[in-house]
N, C-alpha and C positions, 0 to 999 in steps of 0.2 A: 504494500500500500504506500503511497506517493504519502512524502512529509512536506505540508507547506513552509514555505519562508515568508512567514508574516513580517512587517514593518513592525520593529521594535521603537520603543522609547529613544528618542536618542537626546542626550543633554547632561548636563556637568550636574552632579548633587540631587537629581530624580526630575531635573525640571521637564516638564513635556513640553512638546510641541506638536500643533496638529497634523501639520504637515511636513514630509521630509523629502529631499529628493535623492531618486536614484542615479548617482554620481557617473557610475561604472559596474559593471558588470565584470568580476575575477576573470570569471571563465567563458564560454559560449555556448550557446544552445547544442543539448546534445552530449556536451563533454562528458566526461566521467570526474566527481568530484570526490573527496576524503573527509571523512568528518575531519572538525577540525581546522581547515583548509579555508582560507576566506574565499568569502565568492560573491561578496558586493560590497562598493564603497558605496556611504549613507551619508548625508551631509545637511546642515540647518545653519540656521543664520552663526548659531554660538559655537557650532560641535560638528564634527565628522566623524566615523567607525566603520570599521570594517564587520560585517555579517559573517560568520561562520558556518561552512555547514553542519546540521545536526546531525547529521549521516551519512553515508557513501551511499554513492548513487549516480542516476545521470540527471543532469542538468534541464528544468524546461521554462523558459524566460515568459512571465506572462508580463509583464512593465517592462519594456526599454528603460534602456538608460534616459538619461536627460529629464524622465517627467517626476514627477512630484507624486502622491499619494496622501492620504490620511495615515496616521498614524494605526497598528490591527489591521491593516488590509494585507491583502499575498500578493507579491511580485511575484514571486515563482513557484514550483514545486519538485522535489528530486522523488526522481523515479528508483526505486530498489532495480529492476532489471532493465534493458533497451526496450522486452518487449513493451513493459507497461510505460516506457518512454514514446513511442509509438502510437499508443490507443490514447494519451494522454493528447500529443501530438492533432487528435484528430477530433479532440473536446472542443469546444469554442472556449473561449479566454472565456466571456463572462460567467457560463456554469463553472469556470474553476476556480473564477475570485472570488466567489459568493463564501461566506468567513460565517 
């Protein structure tokens, strides 16, 4: 089963912010990733970090870089195998942001 990569909290001392933007992308759609292993630069007005993955897996980019999001929402989700990298592949982005 696919692990989302929700927008965390990002900020010095627990401050939130609603929205955050996605910087960069570590890796590419597809790749194979390592827990552990960053795989998105996160950025706001006060704070930048790097996203880690929770688990190995492949890669499936549902936000581009460059745009912004609320805070709890999925940019992406890693697939445990290529196959379910594939049937994910062939979801629409909105049934897979839905949180």
């Amino acid at each position: 089963m696919a692990v989302k990569i929700v927008i965390p909290i990002v900020g010095k001392m627990g401050q939130k912010y609603d929205k955050v933007k996605l910087v960069e992308w570590k890796v590419k759609e597809g790749d194979q990733v390592s827990k552990g292993n960053a795989i998105l630069l996160l950025e706001t007005i006060k704070a930048s970090v790097e996203l880690e993955a929770e688990i190995s897996g492949y890669l499936h980019i549902l936000v581009p870089a460059g745009e912004s999001r609320i805070v709890g929402k999925v940019a992406g989700l890693i697939a445990e195998t290529e196959e379910e990298l594939v049937q994910l592949q062939k979801t629409s982005s909105w049934e897979l942001t839905q949180t």
